[in-house]
C-alpha positions as CSV (number, residue, x, y, z in Angstrom):
1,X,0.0,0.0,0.0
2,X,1.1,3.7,-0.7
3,X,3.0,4.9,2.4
4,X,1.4,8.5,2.3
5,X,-1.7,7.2,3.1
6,X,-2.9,8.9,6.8
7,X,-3.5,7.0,9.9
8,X,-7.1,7.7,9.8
9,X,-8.0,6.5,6.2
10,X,-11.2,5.3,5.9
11,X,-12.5,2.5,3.9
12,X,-15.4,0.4,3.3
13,X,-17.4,-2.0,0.8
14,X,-20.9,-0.1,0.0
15,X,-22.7,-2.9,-1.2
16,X,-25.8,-1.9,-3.5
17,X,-28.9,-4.4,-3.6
18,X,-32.2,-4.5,-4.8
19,X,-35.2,-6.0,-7.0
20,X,-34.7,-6.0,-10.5
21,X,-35.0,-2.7,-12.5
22,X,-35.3,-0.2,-9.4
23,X,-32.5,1.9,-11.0
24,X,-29.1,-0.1,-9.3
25,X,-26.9,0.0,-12.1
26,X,-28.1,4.0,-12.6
27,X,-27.3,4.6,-8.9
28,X,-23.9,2.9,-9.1
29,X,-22.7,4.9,-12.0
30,X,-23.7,8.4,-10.5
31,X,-21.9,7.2,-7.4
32,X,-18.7,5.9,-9.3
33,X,-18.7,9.4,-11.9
34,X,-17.9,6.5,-14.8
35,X,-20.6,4.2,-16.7
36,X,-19.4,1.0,-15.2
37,X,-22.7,-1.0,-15.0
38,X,-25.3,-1.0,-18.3
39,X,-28.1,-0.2,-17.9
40,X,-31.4,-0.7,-19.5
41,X,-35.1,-0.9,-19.2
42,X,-35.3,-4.7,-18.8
43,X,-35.0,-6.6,-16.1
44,X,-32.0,-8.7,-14.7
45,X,-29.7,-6.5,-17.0
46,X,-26.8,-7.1,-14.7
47,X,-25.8,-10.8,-14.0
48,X,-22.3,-9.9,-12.2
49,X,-20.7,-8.5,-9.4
50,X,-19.5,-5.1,-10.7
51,X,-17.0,-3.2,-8.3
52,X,-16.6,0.9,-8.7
53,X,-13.7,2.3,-6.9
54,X,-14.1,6.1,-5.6
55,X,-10.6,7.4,-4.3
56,X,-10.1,11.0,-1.8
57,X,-7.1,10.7,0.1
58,X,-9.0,10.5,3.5
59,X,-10.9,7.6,2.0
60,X,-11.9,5.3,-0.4
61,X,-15.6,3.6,-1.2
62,X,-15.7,0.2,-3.0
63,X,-19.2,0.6,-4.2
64,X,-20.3,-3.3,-5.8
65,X,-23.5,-3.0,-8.3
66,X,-25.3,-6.8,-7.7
67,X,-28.6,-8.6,-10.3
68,X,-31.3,-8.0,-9.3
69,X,-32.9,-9.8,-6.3
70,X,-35.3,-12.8,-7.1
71,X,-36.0,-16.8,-6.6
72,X,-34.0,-18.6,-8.9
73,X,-35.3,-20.4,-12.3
74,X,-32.2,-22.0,-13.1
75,X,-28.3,-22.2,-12.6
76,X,-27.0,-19.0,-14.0
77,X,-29.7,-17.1,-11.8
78,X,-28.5,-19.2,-8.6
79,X,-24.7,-17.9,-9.5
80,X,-26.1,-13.6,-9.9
81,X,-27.6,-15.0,-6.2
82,X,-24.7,-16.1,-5.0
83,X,-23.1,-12.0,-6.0
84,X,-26.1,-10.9,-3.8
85,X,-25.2,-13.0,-1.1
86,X,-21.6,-12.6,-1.4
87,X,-22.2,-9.1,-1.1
88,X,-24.3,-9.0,2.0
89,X,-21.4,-10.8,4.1
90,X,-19.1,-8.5,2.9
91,X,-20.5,-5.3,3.4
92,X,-19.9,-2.4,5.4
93,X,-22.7,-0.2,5.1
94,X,-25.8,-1.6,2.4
95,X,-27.4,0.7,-0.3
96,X,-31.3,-1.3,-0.3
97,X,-32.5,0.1,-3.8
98,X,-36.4,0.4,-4.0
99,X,-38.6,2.7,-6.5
100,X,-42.1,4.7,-5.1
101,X,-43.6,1.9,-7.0
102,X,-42.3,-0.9,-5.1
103,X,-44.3,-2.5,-2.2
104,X,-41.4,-5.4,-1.4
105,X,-38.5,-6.9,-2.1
106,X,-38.6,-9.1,-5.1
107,X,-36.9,-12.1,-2.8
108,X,-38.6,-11.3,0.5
109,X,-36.3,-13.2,2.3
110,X,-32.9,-10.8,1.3
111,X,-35.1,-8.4,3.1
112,X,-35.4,-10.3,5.9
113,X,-31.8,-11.1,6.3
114,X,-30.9,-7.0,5.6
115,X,-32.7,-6.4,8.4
116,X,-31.4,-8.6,10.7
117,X,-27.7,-7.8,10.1
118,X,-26.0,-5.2,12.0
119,X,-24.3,-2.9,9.4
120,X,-25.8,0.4,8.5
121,X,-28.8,0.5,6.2
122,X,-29.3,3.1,3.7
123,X,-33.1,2.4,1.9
124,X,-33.1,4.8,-1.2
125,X,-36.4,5.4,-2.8
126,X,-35.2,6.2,-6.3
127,X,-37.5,7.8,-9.4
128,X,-39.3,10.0,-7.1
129,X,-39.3,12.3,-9.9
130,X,-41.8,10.3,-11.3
131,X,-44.4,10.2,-8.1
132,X,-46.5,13.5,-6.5
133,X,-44.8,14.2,-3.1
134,X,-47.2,12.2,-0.7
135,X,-46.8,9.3,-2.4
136,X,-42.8,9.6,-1.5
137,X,-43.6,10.7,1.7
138,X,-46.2,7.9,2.2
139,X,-43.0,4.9,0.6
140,X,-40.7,6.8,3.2
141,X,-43.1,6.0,6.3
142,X,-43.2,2.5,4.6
143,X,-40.2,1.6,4.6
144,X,-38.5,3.0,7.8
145,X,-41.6,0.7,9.5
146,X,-39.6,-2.1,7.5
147,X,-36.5,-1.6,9.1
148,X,-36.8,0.8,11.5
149,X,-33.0,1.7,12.4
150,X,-32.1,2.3,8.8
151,X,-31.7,5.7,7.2
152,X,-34.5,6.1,4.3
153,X,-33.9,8.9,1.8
154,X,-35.8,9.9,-2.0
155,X,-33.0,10.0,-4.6
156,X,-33.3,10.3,-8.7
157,X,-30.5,8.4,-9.6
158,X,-31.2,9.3,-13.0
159,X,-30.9,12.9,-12.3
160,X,-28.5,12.9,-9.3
161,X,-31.3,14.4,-6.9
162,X,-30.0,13.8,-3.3
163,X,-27.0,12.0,-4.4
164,X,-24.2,14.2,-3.0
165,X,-25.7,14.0,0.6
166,X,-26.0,10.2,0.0
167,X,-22.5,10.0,-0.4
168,X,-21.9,12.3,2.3
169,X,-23.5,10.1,4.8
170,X,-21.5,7.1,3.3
171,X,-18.3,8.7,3.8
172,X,-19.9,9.5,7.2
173,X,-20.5,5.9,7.8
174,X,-17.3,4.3,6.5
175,X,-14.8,2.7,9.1
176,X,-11.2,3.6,9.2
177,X,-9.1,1.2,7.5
178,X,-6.2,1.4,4.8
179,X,-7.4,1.0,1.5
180,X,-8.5,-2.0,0.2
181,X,-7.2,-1.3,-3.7
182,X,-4.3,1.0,-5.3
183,X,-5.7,4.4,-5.1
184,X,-5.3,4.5,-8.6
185,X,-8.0,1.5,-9.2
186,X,-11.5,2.3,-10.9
187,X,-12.8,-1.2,-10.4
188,X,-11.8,-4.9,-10.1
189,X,-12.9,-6.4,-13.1
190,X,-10.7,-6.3,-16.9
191,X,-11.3,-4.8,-19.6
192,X,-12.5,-7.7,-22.0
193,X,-15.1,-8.1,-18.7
194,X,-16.2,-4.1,-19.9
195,X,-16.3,-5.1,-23.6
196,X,-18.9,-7.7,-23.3
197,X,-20.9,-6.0,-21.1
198,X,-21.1,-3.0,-23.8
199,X,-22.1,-6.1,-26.3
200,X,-24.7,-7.3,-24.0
201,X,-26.1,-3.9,-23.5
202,X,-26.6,-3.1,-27.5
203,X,-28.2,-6.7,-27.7
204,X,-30.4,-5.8,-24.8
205,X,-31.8,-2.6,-26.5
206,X,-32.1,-4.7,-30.0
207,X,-33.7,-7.8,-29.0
208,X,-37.2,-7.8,-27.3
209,X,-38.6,-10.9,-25.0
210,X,-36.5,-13.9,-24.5
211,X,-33.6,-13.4,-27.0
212,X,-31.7,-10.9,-24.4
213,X,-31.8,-13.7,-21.7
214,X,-30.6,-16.4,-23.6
215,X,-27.4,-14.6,-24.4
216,X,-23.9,-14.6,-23.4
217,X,-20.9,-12.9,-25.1
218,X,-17.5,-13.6,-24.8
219,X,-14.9,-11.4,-25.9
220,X,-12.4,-14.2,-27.5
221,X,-9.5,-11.8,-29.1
222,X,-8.4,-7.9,-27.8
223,X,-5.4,-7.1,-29.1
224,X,-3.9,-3.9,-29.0
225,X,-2.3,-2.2,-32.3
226,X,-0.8,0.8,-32.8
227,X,-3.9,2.8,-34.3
228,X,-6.1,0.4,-33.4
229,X,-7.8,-1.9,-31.0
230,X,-8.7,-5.4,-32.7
231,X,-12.0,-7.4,-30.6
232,X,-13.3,-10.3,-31.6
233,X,-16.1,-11.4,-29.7
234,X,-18.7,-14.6,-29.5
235,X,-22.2,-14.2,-28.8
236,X,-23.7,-17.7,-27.8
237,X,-27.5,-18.3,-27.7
238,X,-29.2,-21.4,-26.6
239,X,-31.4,-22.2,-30.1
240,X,-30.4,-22.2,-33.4
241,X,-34.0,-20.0,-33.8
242,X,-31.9,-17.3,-32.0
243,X,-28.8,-17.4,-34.2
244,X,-31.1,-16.9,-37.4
245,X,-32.6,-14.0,-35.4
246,X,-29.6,-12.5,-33.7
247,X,-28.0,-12.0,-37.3
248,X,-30.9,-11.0,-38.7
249,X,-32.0,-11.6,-42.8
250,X,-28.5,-10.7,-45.0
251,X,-26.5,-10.0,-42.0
252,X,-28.8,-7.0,-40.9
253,X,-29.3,-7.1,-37.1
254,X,-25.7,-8.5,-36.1
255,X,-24.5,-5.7,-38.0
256,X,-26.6,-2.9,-36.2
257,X,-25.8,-4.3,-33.1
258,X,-21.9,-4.5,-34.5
259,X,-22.0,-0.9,-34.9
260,X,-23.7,0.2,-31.9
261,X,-21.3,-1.6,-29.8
262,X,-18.1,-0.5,-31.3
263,X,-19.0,3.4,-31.2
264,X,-19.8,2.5,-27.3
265,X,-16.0,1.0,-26.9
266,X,-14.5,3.6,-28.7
267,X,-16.3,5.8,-26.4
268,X,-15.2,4.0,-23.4
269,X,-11.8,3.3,-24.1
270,X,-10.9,6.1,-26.4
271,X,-9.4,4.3,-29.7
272,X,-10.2,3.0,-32.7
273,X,-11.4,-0.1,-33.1
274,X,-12.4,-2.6,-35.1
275,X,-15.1,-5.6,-33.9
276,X,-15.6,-8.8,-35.3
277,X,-18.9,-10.2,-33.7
278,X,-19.9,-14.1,-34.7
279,X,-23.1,-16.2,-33.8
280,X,-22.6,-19.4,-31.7
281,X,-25.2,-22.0,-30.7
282,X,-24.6,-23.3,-27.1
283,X,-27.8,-25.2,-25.9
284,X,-28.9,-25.0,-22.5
285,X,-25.4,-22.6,-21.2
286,X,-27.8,-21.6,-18.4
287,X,-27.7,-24.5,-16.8
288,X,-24.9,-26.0,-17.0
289,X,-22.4,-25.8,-14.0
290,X,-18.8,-26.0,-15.9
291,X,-19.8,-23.5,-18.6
292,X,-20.9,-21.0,-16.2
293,X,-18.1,-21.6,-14.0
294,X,-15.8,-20.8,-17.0
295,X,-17.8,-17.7,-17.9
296,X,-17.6,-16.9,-13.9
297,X,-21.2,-17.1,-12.4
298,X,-19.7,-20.2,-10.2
299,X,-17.3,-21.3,-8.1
């Protein structure tokens, strides 16, 4: 560790958790100041632990973006649970994400557990900017009779209403400890990790009902020229149905999403690049345990 680092540094995990689609992923990248976790309408959009590392030198936040909370339908939901849980035993202070819509947790029993643990609680109402003002004030009575010692607050994520006094109170909250990464660290997964994501995300806006789930991509080739970055990446479905569709007729849709995706890198990592996407069948990837080992949703 960095030998200029003061003797009362602070430093926590700020774990963020929630149902599907209350606005996580939106929350951790206003927290973070970088567009680490996609984000998109549809549900279970992230399937990973995502860390974002904020650096000050009094302190640093490891903020962790986690799927959305729900009861399992097969093995590669059981691994984004396993994040969630991972997440709760390793936490310093919990970000519980709800919306003024919600009335309970998707998987009543995180809840449960949330509330019995003995870290501090932060419940954010998020999209209030969508709801009349008794309505928040109504969700905020709600959910402080939920957990009563936590610290309930209305936020727009989306438009960064209350989000400098939420981090404020985090920093508030944080217990002193050296830093867990480099001070120099933005988060703790690679960049191919990044590049799917971005892949994912365009495929997610392209593709409506079950096409997005049944998706994976892999990033197979990054190589690194001088004017250029070269990608190749491998976008497995679970039906050959879904390959005809994913490319589309002539070529069409893989190519949109193509584009799409490599404006998005560039953006991201600031070069030139050139993508190579490819269509690969790979029945029932969902449920089975070595291939999502491999691809990291298990042990």
């Amino acid at each position: 560790m960095q030998s200029n680092i003061p003797s009362n540094h602070r430093a926590g995990f700020v774990n963020i958790i929630g149902s599907p689609n209350v606005g996580k992923s939106t929350l951790m990248n206003q927290l973070v100041g970088e567009r680490l976790s996609i984000i998109n309408r549809k549900a279970q959009t992230t399937r990973h632990r995502i860390m974002g590392i904020v650096n000050e030198p009094e302190w640093q936040i490891v903020y962790s973006d986690t799927p959305g909370v729900l009861d399992p339908a097969y093995k590669l939901q059981e691994g984004m649970m396993k994040f969630v849980r991972t997440a709760l035993q390793d936490a310093d202070l919990i970000l519980l994400v709800t919306d003024v819509q919600e009335n309970d947790l998707a998987h009543p029993e995180t809840l449960t557990k949330i509330a019995e643990m003995q870290v501090p609680v932060f419940i954010l109402i998020n999209k209030v900017d969508l709801a009349e003002q008794a309505q928040v004030a109504e969700r905020i009575s709600f959910w402080q009779s939920r957990i009563p010692r936590a610290t309930v607050a209305p936020i727009s994520a989306l438009h960064g209403f209350n989000i400098e006094t939420i981090l404020e109170r985090i920093v508030d909250h944080l217990p002193e400890s050296p830093p867990y990464f480099p001070k120099d660290e933005l988060t703790n997964k690679p960049m191919r990790f990044f590049i799917s994501e971005i892949i994912r995300e365009k495929i997610l806006t392209h593709f409506k009902q079950e096409i997005p789930y049944s998706c994976e991509v892999v990033v197979d080739a990054y190589v690194e020229e001088e004017n250029i970055v070269k990608i190749r990446a491998e976008i497995r479905v679970a039906r050959d149905s879904q390959k005809h569709i994913v490319i589309g007729r002539g070529g069409s849709m893989i190519k949109r999403v193509g584009t799409d995706a490599r404006k998005e890198i560039e953006r991201f990592i600031g070069q030139r690049v050139f993508l190579d996407l490819y269509v690969k069948v790979d029945k029932d990837w969902r449920d089975d345990e070595r291939k999502l080992k491999r691809l990291g949703y298990l042990d």
